[in-house]
C-alpha positions, -999 to 999 in steps of 0.1 A, spaced: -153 -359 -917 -134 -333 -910 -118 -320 -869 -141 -292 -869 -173 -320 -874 -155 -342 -847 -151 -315 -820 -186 -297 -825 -201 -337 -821 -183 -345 -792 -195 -310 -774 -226 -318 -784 -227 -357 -771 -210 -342 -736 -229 -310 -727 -257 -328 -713 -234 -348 -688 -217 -315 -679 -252 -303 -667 -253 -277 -705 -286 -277 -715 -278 -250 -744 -247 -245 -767 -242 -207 -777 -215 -198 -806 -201 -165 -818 -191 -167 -852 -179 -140 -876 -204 -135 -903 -177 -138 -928 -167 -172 -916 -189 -194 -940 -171 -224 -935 -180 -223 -893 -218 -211 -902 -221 -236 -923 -207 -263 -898 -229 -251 -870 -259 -257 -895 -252 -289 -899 -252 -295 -863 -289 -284 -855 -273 -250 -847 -294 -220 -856 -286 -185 -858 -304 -161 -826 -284 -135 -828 -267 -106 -854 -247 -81 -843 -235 -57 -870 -205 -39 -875 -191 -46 -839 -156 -53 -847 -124 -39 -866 -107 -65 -883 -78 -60 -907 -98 -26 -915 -132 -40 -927 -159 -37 -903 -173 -73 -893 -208 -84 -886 -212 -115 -854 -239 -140 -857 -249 -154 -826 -258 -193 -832 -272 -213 -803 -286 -254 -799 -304 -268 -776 -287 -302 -766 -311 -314 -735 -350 -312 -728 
């Protein structure tokens, strides 16, 4: 198990005693690794927002992933 899989569980264990019902990421599109990650965690994606950014000169898509973590 790797540190992202040990933060993203221990968000997800605490938001509810922090009051969080619902956990919202941004996530480059081109990030597979983080999309992936998120997946594994319940997260699905709500949101795509395309072309919004300039990086390195590319144009970059954002997905918007969200879970929620309390009834």
């Amino acid at each position: 198990m790797g540190l992202g899989d040990l933060l993203l569980q221990r968000a997800i264990e605490r938001a509810p005693a922090l009051g969080l019902k619902v956990l919202v990421g941004l996530i480059w599109a081109h990030n597979e690794p983080s999309l992936r990650l998120c997946t594994k965690y319940g997260f699905e994606r709500w949101g795509h927002l395309p072309r919004v950014a300039l990086l390195h000169g590319l144009e970059r898509d954002l997905i918007i992933v969200g879970r929620r973590v309390a009834p």
